[in-house]
C-alpha positions, 0 to 999 in steps of 0.5 A: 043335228040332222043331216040331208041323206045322201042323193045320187045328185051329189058327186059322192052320191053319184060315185057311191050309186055307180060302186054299187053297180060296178060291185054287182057287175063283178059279182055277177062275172060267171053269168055275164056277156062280152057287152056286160064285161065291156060295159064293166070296164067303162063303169070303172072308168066312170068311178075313177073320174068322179074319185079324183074329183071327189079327192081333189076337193079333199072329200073323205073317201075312205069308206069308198077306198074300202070298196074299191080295194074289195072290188080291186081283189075281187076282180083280180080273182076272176081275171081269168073269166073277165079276160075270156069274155071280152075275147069275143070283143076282140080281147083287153089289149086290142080294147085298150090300144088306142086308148092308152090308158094310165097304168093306174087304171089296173082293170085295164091291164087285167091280162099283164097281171095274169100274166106275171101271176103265171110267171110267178105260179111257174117259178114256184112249182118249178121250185116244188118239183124240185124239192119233191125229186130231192126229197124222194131222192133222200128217202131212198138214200136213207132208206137203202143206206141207214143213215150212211150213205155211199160216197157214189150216192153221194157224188151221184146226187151232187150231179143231179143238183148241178144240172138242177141248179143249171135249169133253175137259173135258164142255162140249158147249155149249162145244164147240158154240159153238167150231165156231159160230165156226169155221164163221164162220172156214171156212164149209162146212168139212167137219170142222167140219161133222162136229164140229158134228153130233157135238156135236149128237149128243151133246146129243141134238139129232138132227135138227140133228146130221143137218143138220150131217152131210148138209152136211159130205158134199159136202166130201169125195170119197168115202163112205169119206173122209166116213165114216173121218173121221166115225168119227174124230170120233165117236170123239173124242166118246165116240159108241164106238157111233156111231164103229164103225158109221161105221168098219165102213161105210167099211171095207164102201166101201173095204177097201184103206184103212188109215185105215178099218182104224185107226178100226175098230180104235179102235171096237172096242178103245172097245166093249172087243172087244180081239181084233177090235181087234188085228186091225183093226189089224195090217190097218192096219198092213199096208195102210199099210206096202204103201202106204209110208204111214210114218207110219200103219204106225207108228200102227196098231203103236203101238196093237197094242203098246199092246194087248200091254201090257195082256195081250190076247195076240197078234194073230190068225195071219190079218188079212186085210182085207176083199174089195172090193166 
């Protein structure tokens, strides 16, 4: 039995021709204009009327869901450019106000998603660093005490956690009030020291977060140590700004240090600078793996497969660590 092709004529036709448009549009977002942007956002509009009058007339359209989930995905991914593009028509929010549209009409929400897709980005590498300072912390327990820890180490460690536990849950007060009492515990501790001007930092109280940091200084030996360990902790705190000037001064002080490297990749990847993240890393890795620093190397390559799994590409083809000054 022959059928008649399909014509732009028809409603289905009409919406299979403007998904091709709209397919091409988003396909092209890295060489488009403001206008072209615009112009996606009012084709989009076009396909959903002409997808719900198609639905409505109980029309089988999954071929058409197909494409649309694809475009859907695809437009997210590159949300980001979309969203900087029609800045210059004055951003999405102020296009969308007097429209009001239905929050079914997800393209016009594309700056609420990145949003929470940050928010959501934020807590998880809150979560890594985190993870990381404990795991540095543990080697260095394990590999000073051979499996026997002293109870000091032991208890110094719980406070740590507690004033992480604090941050974690956007308590700074509490998170304060633990290092008071680990400073009552370990006076003159030089992490808690760093903890506490962090919290401080954190709460805007400046000229005491710099009285908490010129203490915690003359307990470590070197400005790389004071500032790689700094980083760390600013990182934990979510200070990504504070985090990555730190690491990039240590790295400055001492770019033989693999732990300088691991923290600067872990600023950068928290500021969203994937690429010079992965290369931070792989010289971390490097460093480490020259130094036979086991477990270092397999942090700082935990975190590159990390960033592969989210599709940042491979690292840099040269990853070299800085000259010494």
């Amino acid at each position: 039995m022959l059928t008649r092709p399909e014509t732009h004529d028809t409603p289905l036709g009409q919406l299979r021709a403007l998904t091709e448009k709209i397919d091409s549009r988003v396909g092209g977002l890295e060489k488009a204009s403001p206008t072209d942007a615009v112009a996606l956002l009012d084709q989009l509009d076009q396909a959903e009327t002409l997808y719900a009058v198609l639905a409505e007339a109980s029309v089988d359209l999954r071929a058409e869901d197909g494409r649309r989930e694809t475009i859907r995905l695809t437009l997210q991914r590159k949300a980001g450019k979309m969203l900087g593009l029609l800045q210059a028509k004055g951003g999405l929010a102020a296009l969308r106000a007097p429209l009001n549209p239905a929050h079914e009409h997800w393209w016009w929400y594309l700056d609420e998603y990145v949003a929470e897709q940050r928010r959501k980005d934020r807590r998880h590498l809150l979560k890594v660093a985190v993870v990381i300072a404990i795991l540095l912390a543990i080697a260095a327990v394990l590999g000073q005490t051979v499996l026997r820890p002293d109870p000091l180490v032991v208890a110094h460690m719980g406070v740590l956690q507690k004033i992480q536990q604090r941050i974690q849950d956007n308590d700074p007060d509490g998170a304060l009030q633990a290092t008071d009492k680990g400073l009552v515990e370990f006076p003159n501790d030089g992490e808690i020291l760093l903890w506490r001007g962090a919290v401080l930092a954190l709460m805007k109280r400046d000229k005491e977060a710099q009285e908490a940091f010129a203490a915690a200084r003359p307990q470590f030996l070197t400005d790389s140590e004071f500032l790689t360990q700094r980083a760390s902790i600013r990182q934990q705190a979510g200070d990504f700004d504070g985090a990555y000037a730190d690491a990039d001064a240590a790295v400055n002080a001492a770019p033989d240090s693999a732990q300088a490297y691991l923290m600067l990749g872990g600023a950068q990847e928290m500021r969203g600078n994937v690429g010079a993240a992965i290369q931070a890393y792989q010289i971390a890795a490097d460093l480490a793996s020259n130094r036979k620093n086991g477990q270092m190397e397999a942090l700082a390559k935990i975190r590159l497969a990390t960033l592969m799994e989210r599709g940042a590409g491979p690292p840099p083809l040269e990853a070299t660590p800085r000259a010494t000054p």
